[in-house]
C-alpha positions in Angstrom: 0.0 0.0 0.0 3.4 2.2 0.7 3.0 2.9 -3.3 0.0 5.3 -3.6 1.0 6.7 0.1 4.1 8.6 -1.3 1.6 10.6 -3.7 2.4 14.2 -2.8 0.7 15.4 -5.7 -2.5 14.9 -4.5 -1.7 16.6 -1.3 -1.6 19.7 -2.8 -4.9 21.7 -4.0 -3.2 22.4 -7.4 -6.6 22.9 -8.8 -5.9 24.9 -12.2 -9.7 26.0 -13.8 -9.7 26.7 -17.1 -12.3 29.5 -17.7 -12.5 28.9 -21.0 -13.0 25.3 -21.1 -16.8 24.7 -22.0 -18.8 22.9 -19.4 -20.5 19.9 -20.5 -24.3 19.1 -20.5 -25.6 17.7 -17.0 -26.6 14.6 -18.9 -23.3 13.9 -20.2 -21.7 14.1 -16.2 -21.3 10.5 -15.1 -22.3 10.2 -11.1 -19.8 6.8 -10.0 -20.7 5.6 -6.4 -18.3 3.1 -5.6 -19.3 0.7 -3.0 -16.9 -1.5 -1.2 -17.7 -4.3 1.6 -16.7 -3.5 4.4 -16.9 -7.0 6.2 -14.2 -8.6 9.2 -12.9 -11.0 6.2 -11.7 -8.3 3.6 -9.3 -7.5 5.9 -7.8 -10.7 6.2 -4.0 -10.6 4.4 -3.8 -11.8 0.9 -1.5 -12.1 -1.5 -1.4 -9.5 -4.9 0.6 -9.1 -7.9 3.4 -10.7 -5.2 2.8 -8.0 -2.4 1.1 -8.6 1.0 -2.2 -6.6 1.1 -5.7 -6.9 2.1 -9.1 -7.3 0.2 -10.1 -4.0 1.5 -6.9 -2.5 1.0 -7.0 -3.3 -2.6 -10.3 -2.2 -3.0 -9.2 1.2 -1.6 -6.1 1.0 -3.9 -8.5 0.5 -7.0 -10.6 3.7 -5.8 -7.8 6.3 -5.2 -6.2 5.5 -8.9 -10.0 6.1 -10.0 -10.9 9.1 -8.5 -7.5 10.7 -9.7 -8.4 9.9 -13.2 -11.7 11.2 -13.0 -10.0 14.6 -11.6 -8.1 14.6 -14.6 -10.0 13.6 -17.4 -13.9 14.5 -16.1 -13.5 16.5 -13.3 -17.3 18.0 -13.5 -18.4 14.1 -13.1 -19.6 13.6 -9.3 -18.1 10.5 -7.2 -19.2 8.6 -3.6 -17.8 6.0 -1.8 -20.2 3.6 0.0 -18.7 1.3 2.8 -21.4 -1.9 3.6 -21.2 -4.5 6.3 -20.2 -1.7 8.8 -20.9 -1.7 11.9 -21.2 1.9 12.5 -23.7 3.4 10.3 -24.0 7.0 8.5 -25.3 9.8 11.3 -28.0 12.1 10.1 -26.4 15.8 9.3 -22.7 14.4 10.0 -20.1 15.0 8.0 -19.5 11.2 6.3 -15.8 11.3 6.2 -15.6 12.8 10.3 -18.8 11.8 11.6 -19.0 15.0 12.9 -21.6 17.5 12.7 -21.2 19.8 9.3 -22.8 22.9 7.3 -22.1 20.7 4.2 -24.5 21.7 1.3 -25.4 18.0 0.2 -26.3 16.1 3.4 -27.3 13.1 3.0 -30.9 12.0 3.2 -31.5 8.6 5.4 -29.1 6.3 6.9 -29.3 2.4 6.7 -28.1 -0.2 9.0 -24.7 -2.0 8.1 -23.8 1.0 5.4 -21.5 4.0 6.1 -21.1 6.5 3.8 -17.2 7.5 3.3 -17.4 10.1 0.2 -20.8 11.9 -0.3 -21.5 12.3 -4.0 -19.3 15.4 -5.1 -16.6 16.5 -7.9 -13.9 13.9 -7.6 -10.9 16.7 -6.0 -7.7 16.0 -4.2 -9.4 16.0 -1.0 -11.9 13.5 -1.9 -8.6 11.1 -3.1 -7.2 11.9 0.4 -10.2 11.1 2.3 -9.9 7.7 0.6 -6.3 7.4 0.8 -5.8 8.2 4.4 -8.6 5.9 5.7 -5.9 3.1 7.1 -7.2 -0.2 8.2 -6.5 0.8 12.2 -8.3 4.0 11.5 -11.5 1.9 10.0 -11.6 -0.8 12.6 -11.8 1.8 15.7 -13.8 4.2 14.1 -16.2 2.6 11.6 -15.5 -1.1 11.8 -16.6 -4.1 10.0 -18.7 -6.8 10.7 -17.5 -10.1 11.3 -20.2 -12.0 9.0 -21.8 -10.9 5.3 -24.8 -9.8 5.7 -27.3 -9.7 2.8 -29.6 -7.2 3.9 -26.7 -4.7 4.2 -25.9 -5.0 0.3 -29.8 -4.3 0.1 -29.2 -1.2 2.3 -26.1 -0.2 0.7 -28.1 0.0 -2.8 -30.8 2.2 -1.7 -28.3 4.0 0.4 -26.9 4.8 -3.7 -30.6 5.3 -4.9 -31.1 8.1 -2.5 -27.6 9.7 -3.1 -28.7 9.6 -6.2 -32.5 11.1 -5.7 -30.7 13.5 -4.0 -28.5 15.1 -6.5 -31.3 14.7 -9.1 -33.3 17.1 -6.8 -30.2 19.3 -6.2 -30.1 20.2 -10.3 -33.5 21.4 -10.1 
């Protein structure tokens, strides 16, 4: 994981707008939610491409190199990053990534059982690849944690969890 870590790049808000770079139409903007399980056995050490990692760890990996290309390439697209299987669920008018309490303009609607909600939907941004990056597994197990068996209802809640992110920013264009 010591790879991606080194990334000072990201660390830095170099966030150069072009003014005259024409926006495109809010039907061609992708929205990608990412979900990732969140149970006790994605954490369990495996073995990829040679190097000792985790399930999890890889997902996470997978997500960070994604949501630096979407800076690049379609940084007007909107991204979220949906943990399931948690044991701690999202709080109503926290801040996803603190739990805290926030004057964030997109809060999200409901919370479900067994899903926590990492990244709200927003423009994919250096922050929102160090809010993923920085999550280490000892920072996940003591303040979000997994649970220690699958639980199917929890991918149900995880995908309306989505369907309201998604309700939510449709209602936010309007």
């Amino acid at each position: 994981m010591a790879d991606y870590q080194g990334d000072s790049a990201w660390d830095e808000d170099n966030e150069e707008e072009e003014d005259d770079q024409k926006q495109r139409p809010e039907s061609l903007k992708e929205k990608l939610i990412f979900m990732i399980d969140a149970q006790d056995n994605m954490f369990e050490p495996i073995e990829l491409c040679g190097e000792p990692t985790t399930s999890f760890e890889a997902a996470q990996r997978t997500v960070v190199e994604l949501l630096k290309l979407k800076a690049i390439q379609q940084p007007d697209d909107q991204v979220a990053v949906v943990l399931y299987n948690t044991r701690e669920k999202d709080q109503p008018g926290a801040d996803s990534t603190t739990g805290s309490s926030s004057g964030s303009s997109a809060p999200f609607v409901a919370s479900f059982e067994g899903v926590r909600t990492l990244l709200e939907l927003q423009q994919p941004s250096a922050e929102a690849v160090r809010a993923v990056r920085d999550m280490t597994v000892a920072s996940f197990r003591s303040s979000i944690g997994g649970l220690p068996h699958r639980r199917d209802s929890c991918l149900a809640e995880a995908l309306f969890r989505v369907q309201n992110c998604l309700a939510a920013s449709r209602s936010a264009e309007q």
